[in-house]
C-alpha positions as CSV (number, residue, x, y, z in Angstrom):
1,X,0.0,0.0,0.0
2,X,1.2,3.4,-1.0
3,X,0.5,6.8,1.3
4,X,1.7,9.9,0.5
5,X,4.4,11.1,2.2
6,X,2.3,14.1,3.6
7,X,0.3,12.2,5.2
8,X,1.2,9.8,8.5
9,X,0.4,6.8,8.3
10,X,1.4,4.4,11.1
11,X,0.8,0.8,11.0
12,X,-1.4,-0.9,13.5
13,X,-0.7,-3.2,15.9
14,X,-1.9,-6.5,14.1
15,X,-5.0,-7.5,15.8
16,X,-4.9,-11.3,15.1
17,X,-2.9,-14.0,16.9
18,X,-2.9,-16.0,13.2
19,X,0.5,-14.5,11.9
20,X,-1.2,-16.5,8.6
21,X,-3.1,-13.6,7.5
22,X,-2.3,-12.1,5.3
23,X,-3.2,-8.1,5.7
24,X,-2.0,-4.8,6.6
25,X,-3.8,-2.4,8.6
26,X,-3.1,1.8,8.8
27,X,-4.5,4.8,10.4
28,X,-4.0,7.7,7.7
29,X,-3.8,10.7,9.2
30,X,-5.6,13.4,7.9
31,X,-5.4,17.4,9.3
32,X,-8.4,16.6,11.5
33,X,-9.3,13.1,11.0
34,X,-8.1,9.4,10.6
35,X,-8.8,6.6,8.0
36,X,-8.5,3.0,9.3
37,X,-7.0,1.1,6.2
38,X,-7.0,-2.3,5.8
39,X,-6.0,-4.5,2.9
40,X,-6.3,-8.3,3.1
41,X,-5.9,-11.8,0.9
42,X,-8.2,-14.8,1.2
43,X,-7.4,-17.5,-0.7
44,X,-9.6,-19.4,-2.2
45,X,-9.1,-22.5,-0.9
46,X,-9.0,-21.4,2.9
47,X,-9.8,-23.6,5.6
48,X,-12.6,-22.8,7.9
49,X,-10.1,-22.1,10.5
50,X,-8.8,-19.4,8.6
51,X,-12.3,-17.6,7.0
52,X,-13.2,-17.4,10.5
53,X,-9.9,-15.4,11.4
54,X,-10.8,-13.3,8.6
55,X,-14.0,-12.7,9.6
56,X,-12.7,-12.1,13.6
57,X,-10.3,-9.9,12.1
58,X,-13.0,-7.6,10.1
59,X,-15.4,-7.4,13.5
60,X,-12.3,-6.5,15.7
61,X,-11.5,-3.4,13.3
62,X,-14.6,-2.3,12.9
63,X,-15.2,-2.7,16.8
64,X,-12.1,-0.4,17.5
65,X,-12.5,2.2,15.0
66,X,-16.3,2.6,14.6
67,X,-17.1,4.9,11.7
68,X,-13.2,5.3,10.4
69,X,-13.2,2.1,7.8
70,X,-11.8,0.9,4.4
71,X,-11.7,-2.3,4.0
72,X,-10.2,-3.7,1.0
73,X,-8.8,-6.8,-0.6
74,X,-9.2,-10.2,-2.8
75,X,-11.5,-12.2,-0.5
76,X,-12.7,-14.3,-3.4
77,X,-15.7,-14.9,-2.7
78,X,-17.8,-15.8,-5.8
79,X,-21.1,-13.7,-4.9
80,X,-23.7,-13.0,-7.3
81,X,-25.9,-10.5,-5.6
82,X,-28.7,-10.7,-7.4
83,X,-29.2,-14.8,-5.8
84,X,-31.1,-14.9,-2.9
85,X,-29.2,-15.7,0.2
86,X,-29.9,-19.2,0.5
87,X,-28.5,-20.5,-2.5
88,X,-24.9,-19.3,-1.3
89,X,-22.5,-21.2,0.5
90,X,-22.1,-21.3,4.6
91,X,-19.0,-19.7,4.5
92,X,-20.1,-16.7,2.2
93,X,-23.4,-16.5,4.1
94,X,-20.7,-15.8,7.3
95,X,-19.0,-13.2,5.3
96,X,-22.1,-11.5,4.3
97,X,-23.8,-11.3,7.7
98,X,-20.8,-10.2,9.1
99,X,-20.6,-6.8,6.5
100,X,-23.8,-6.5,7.0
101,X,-23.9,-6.4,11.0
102,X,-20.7,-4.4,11.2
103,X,-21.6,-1.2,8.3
């Protein structure tokens, strides 16, 4: 991830104990606000083990900086958003609920 040297932008304290994540989290300082910044990886054939520290992960940044967000990365998930939730899988279904409990 690239900042802009203007800008501060430390890096945060990881907040999982699974040093397997892959993900990178900053606080951009702006002249009167911050930007919680956080880019992840999921690969696509994850264990269960580790969508769940993904999804732990998500919940305990949005928990600590309420309001302050982005959240970007390749989760791939294969979603098709017009589908009613039922036909998608368990795990997506986890993902989803989660996004849509925590924004």
């Amino acid at each position: 991830m690239y900042v802009q040297e203007n800008f501060k932008a430390p890096l945060l304290q990881l907040y999982s104990n699974n040093t397997a994540l892959e993900h990178l989290i900053l606080e951009i300082e702006f002249n009167y606000a911050s930007l919680v910044v956080t880019t992840m990886y999921r690969s696509p054939s994850s264990t269960n083990e580790y969508n769940d520290a993904v999804n732990n992960l998500i919940s305990d940044i949005c928990n600590k900086h309420v309001g302050n967000n982005l959240i970007i990365g390749d989760f791939n998930y294969h979603i098709d958003w017009s589908m009613h939730d039922l036909t998608m899988t368990t795990v997506v279904r986890s993902f989803m609920k989660l996004f849509k409990k925590t924004f």
